[in-house]
C-alpha positions as CSV (number, residue, x, y, z in Angstrom):
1,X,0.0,0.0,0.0
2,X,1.2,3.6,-1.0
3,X,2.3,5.7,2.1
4,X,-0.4,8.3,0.2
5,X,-3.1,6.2,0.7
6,X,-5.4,8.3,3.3
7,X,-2.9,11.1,3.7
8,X,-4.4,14.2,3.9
9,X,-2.7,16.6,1.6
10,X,-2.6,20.9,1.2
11,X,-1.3,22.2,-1.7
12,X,-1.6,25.8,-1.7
13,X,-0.7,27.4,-5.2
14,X,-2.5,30.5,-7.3
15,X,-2.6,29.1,-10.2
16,X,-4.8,26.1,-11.2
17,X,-7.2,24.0,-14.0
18,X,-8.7,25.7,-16.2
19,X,-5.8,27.1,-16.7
20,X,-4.3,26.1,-19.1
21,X,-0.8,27.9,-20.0
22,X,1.5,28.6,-17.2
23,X,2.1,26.9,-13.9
24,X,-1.7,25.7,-13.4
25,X,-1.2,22.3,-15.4
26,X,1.9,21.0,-13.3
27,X,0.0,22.1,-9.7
28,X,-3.4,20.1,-11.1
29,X,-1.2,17.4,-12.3
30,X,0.5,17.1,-8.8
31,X,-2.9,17.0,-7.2
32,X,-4.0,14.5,-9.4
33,X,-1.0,12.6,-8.7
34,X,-1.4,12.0,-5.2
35,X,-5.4,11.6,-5.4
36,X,-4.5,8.3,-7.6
37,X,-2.2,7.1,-5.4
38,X,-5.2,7.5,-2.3
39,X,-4.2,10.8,-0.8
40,X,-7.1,12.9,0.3
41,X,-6.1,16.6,-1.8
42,X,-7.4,19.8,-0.4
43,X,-6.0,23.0,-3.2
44,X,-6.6,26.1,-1.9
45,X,-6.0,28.1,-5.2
46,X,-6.7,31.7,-7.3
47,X,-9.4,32.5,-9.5
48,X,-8.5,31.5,-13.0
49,X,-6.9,34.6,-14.9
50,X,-4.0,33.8,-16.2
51,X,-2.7,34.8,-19.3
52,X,-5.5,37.3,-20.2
53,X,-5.4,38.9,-16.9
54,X,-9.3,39.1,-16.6
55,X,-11.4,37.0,-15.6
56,X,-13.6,35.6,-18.1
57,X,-16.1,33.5,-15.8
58,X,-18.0,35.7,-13.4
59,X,-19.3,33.1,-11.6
60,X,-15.6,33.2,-10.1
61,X,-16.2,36.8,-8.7
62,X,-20.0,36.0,-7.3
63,X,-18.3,34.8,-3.4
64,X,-15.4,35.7,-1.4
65,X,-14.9,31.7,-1.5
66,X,-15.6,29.3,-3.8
67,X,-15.8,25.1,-3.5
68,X,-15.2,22.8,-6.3
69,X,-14.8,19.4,-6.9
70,X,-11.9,18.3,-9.9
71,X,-11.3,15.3,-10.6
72,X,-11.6,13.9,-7.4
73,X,-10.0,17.0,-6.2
74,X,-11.4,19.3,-2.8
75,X,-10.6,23.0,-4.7
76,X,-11.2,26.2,-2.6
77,X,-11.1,28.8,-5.0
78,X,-10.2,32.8,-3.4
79,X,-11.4,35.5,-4.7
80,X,-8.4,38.0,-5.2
81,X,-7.5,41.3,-7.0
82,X,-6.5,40.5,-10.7
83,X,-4.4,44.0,-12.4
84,X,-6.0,44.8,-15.9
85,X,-1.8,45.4,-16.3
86,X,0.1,43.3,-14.3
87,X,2.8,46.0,-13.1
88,X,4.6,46.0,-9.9
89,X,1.9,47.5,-7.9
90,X,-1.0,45.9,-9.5
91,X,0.8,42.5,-8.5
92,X,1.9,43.2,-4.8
93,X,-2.0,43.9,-4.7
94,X,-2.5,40.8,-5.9
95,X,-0.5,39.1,-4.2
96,X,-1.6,40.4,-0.7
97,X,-5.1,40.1,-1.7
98,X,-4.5,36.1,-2.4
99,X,-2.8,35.9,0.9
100,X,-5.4,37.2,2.9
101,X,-8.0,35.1,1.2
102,X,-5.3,31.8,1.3
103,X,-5.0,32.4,4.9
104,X,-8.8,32.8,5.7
105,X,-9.7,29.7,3.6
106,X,-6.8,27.2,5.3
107,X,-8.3,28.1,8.5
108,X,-11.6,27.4,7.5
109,X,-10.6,23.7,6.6
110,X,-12.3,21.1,9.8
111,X,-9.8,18.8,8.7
112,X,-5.5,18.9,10.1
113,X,-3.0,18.0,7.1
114,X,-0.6,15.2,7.2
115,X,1.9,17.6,4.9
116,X,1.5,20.7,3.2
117,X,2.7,21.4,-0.5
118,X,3.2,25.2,-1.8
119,X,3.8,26.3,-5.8
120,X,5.3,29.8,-6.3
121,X,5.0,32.1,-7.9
122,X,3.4,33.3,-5.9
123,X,5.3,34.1,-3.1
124,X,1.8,35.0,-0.6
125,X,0.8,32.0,-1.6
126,X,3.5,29.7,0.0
127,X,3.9,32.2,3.1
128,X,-0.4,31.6,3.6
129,X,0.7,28.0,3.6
130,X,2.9,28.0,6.8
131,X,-0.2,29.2,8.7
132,X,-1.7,25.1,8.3
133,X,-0.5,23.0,11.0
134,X,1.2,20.0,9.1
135,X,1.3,16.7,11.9
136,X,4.3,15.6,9.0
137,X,6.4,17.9,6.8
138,X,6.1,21.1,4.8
139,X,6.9,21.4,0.8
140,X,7.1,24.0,-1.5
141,X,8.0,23.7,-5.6
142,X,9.2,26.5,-6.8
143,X,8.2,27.4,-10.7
144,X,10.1,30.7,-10.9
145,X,12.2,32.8,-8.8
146,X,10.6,36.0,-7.8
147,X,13.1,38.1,-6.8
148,X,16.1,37.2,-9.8
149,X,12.4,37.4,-12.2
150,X,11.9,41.0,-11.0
151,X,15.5,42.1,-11.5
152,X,15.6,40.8,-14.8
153,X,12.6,41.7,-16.6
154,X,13.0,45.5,-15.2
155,X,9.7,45.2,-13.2
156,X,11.6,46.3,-10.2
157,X,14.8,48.4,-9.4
158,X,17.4,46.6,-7.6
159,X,16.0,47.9,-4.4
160,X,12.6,46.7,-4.9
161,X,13.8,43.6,-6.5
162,X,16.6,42.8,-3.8
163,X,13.6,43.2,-1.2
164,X,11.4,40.6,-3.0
165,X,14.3,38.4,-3.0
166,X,15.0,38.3,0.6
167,X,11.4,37.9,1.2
168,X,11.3,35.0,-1.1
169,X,14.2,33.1,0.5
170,X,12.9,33.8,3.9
171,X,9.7,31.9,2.9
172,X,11.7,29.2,1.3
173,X,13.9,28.5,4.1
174,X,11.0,27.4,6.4
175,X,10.0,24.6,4.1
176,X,11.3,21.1,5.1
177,X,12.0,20.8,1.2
178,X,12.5,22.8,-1.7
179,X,11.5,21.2,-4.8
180,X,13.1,22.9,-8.7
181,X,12.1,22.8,-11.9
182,X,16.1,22.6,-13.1
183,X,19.5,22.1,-11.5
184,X,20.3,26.0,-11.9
185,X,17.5,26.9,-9.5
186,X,18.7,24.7,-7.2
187,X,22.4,26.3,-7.5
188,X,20.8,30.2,-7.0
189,X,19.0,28.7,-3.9
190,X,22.0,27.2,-2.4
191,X,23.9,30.1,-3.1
192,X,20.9,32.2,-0.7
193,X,22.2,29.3,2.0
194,X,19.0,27.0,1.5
195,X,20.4,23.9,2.5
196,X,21.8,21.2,-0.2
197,X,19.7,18.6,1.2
198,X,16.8,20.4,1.3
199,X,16.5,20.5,-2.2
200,X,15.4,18.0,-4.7
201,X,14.3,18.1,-8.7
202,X,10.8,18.1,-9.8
203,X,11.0,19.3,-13.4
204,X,8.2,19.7,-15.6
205,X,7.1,17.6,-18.3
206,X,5.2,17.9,-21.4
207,X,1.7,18.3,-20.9
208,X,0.4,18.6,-24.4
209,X,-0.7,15.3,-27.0
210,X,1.0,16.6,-30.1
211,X,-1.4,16.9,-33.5
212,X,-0.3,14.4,-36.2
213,X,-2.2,16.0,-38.8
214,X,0.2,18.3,-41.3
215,X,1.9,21.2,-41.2
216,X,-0.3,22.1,-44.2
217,X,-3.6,21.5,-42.6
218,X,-2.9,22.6,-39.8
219,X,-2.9,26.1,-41.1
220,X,-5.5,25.8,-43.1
221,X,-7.6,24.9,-40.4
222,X,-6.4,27.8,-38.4
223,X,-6.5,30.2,-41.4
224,X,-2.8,30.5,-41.4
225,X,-1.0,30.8,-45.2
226,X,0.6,27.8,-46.3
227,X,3.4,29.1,-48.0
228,X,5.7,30.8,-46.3
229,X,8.3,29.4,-43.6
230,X,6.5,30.3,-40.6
231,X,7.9,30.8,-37.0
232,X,6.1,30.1,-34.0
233,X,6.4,31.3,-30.2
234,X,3.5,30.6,-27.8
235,X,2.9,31.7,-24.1
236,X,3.0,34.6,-22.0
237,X,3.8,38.3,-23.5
238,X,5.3,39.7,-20.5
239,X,8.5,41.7,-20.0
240,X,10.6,38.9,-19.6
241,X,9.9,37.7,-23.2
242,X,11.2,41.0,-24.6
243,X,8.8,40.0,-27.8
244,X,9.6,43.7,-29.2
245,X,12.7,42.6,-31.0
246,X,10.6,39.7,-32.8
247,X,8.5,42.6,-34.1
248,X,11.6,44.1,-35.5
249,X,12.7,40.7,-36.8
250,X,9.5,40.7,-38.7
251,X,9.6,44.4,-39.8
252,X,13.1,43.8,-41.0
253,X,12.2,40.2,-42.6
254,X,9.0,42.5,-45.0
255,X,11.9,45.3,-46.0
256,X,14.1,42.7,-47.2
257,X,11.5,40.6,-48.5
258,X,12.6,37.8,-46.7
259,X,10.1,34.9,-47.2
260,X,9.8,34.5,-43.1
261,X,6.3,34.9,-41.1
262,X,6.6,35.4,-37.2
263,X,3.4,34.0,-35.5
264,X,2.7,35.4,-31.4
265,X,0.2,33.2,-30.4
266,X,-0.7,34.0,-26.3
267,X,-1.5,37.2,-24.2
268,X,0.0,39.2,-21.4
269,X,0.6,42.5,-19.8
270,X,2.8,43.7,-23.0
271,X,0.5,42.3,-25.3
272,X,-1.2,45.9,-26.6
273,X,2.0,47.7,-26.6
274,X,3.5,44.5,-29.2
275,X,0.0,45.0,-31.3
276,X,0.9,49.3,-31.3
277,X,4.8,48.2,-32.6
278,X,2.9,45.7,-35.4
279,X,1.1,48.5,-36.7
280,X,1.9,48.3,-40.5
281,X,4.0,45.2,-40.8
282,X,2.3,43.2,-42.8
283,X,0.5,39.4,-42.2
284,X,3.0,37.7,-44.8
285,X,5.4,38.4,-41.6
286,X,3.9,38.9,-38.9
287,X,0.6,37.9,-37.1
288,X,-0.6,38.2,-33.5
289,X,-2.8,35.1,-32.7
290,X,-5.0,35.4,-28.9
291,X,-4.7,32.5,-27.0
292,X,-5.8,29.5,-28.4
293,X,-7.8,26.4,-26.2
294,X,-6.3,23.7,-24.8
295,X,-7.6,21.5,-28.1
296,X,-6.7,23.9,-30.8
297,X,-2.9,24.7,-29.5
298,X,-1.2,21.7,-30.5
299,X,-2.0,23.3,-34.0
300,X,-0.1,25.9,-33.4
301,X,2.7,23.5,-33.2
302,X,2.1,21.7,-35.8
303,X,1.7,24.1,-38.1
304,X,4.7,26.0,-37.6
305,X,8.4,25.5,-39.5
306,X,10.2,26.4,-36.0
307,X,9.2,27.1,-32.8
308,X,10.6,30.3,-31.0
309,X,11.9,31.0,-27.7
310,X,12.6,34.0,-26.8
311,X,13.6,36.5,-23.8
312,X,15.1,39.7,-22.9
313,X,18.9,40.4,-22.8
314,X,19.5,39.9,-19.3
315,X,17.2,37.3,-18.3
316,X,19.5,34.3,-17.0
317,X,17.8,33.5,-13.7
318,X,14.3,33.7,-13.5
319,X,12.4,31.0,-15.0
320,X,12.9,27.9,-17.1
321,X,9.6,28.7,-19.4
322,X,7.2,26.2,-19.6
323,X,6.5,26.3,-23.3
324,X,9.7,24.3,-23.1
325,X,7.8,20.8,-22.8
326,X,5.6,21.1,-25.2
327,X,8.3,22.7,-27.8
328,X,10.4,19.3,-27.0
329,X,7.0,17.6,-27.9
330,X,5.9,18.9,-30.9
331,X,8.5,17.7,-33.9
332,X,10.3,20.2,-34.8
333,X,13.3,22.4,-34.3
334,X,13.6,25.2,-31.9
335,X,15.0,28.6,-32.3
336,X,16.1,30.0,-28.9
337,X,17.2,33.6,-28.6
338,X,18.3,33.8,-24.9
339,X,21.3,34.0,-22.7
340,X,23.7,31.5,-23.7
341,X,24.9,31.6,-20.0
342,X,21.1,31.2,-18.4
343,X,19.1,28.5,-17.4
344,X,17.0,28.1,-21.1
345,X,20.4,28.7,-22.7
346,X,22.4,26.1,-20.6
347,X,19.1,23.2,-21.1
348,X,19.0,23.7,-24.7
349,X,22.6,23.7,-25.5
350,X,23.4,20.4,-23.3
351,X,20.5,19.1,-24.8
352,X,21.7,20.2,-28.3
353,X,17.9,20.8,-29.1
354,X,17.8,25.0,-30.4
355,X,19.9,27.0,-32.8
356,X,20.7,29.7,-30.4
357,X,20.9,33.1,-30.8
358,X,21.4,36.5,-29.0
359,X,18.2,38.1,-27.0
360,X,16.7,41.4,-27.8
361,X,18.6,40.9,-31.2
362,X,16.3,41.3,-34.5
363,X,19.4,40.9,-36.8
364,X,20.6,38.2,-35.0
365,X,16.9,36.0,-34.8
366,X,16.6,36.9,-38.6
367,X,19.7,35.5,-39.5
368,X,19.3,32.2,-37.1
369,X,15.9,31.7,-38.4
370,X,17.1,32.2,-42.1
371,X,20.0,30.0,-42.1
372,X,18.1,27.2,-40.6
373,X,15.9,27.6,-43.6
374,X,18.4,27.2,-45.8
375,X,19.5,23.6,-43.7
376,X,17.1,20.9,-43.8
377,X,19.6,18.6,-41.8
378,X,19.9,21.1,-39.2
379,X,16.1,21.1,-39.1
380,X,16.2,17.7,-38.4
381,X,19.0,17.3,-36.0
382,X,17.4,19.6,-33.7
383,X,14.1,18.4,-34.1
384,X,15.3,14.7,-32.6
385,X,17.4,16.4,-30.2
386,X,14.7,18.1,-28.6
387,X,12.6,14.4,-29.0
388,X,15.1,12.7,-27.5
389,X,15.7,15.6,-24.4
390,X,11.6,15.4,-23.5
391,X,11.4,11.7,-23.4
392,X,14.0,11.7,-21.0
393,X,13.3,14.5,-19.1
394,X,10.1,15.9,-19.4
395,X,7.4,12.3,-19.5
396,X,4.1,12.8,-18.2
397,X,4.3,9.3,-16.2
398,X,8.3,9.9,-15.0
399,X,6.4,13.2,-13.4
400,X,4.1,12.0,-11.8
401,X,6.6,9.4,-9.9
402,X,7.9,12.9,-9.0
403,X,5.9,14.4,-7.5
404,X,4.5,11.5,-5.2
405,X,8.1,10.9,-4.5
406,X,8.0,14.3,-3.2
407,X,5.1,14.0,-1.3
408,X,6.0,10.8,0.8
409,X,9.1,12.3,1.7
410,X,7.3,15.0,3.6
411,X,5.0,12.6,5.2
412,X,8.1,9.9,6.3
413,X,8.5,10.5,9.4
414,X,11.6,8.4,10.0
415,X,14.0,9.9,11.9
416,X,16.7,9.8,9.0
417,X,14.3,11.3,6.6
418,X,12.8,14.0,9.0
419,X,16.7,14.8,9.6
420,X,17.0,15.3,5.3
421,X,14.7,17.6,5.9
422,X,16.0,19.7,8.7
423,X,18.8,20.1,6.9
């Protein structure tokens, strides 16, 4: 029998089904990982928002509090400020908001918790968390790094962003363990003095069933034209993705008449001020797609040439973007334009899976993008690296091993395993 079986389990995170993009499909697939294996899931979670920044479903804004049942899953849904813009003051709204609400909801459960499970972001959320008495251990996975994510992007000054930090490791250092989504995470953490043995790996994995239709019909069934090479990049339009020089790309690509389209398929906070720099460039090269559903984005994929990464100058840190397993997923080769030296940079060149190029470079992504055209072999080198990366590293069934791995380590209460966790 499982050590989950009738373990009574909190996972505290902001973000959860329906969405879609993001974090929220790794936090429902780690509740629905320990509900197979017999553990009684409580989520205290957001409302759903994310990427649009609105909420869409106003039953979701009717009651301070909100119970659902998914999939087996007890899901106590906060109602909490959502910015229209997500800047620095609209989040630390946000965030406060979702603590207050986290907080009030936890101690409204009748029921104690063998363990407790936190995602950040967000930060409130995993501090509300230390407010539920645990009779076991105390877990938190962290998806992105706050603080290095606010110095990065420009969101905050190095004041501001040095503060968020601190506050970030605080909350991290009373966890019992400290899963990451890649080795580099782990490294920045240790460096903050977070114990070695308090952290283990919990990476993502690809949550997506690719299409196997064409590349051909898939763009004719999303309206797309068929004839030019068409590059793809999915997923949040923050700051971080520093999307403006793939504008220019796509500006530059129509002056030369370079036969390249640039697709932005997704939403965010920078997503009207991308739409204001498109103004006049033409659909042959560039188009800017809204979210698609959950059923109707693996045709993105498919019917793209190459898939783009892509993120400020600067950003090394932060986040290892999620778009990442279902790029590896999809069949076909990536085009990163990142920090060679960051965590994408470092995961895609030990992988061999990207032709990588300079961030917040247009010349540089033109150039990439065009002489990858110009090689089918490279196309197809990549494309297998990148197969051969996700089926190692980013399975839906290696995941879920994970994260109930993770979970019975908090609830062994062993005296040598409690000890791991001390540190």
């Amino acid at each position: 029998m499982s050590m989950l079986d009738g373990a009574r389990i909190l996972i505290v995170g902001i973000n959860y089904s329906p969405e879609s993009t993001g974090i929220a499909p790794y936090t429902t697939a780690t509740a629905q990982a320990l509900t197979s294996a017999g553990a009684e899931v409580t989520v205290v979670t957001g409302i759903p928002h994310y990427p649009r920044w609105k909420v869409s479903d106003p039953r979701y804004l009717a009651h301070r509090t909100m119970l659902e049942h998914i999939d087996g899953v007890r899901v106590l849904r906060v109602r909490h400020h959502v910015p229209s813009t997500p800047h620095l003051l609209g989040r630390a709204r946000m965030e406060l908001s979702f603590f207050l609400g986290a907080v009030r909801a936890i101690r409204s459960c009748s029921t104690s918790f063998d363990a407790v499970i936190a995602v950040t972001p967000s930060i409130s959320g995993a501090a509300a968390a230390l407010v539920a008495p645990a009779r076991r251990g105390r877990g938190v996975v962290v998806q992105d790094l706050t603080g290095v994510g606010a110095a990065e992007s420009g969101a905050a000054g190095a004041t501001v962003a040095r503060l968020i930090a601190r506050a970030e490791q605080r909350v991290l250092k009373s966890y019992d363990l400290v899963g990451v989504i890649a080795p580099r995470f782990g490294d920045v953490l240790s460096s903050s003095e977070l114990p070695l043995d308090r952290i283990v790996q919990v990476p993502n994995f690809t949550h997506i069933t690719p299409n196997p239709i064409s590349r051909t019909e898939a763009r004719v069934a999303l309206g797309w034209p068929t004839d030019a090479f068409t590059v793809v990049h999915t997923g949040n339009m923050g700051m971080k993705q520093g999307l403006e020089s793939v504008i220019d790309a796509a500006r530059d690509a129509h002056h030369r008449g370079v036969p390249v389209r640039f697709v932005l398929v997704g939403d965010g906070n920078q997503g009207p001020q991308l739409a204001q720099l498109a103004a006049g460039i033409p659909t042959s090269h560039l188009e800017l797609v809204p979210p698609l559903s959950e059923d109707r984005y693996p045709l993105a994929l498919a019917a793209s040439d190459a898939l783009l990464l892509n993120e400020r100058a600067g950003v090394r840190e932060m986040c290892l973007p999620s778009k990442l397993t279902s790029y590896v997923a999809a069949s076909r080769p990536i085009v990163a334009a990142v920090e060679v030296d960051g965590i994408s940079g470092r995961t895609l060149s030990g992988a061999r899976a990207a032709a990588i190029c300079s961030p917040s470079d247009p010349g540089a992504l033109l150039d990439t993008v065009r002489a990858l055209v110009m090689n089918t072999a490279r196309q197809d080198e990549l494309t297998t690296n990148a197969a051969h990366y996700g089926a190692a590293h980013y399975s839906a069934h290696s995941a879920t091993l994970r994260y109930q791995a993770f979970a019975e380590r908090l609830l062994d209460d062993r005296p040598d395993a409690m000890d791991e966790n001390d540190g």
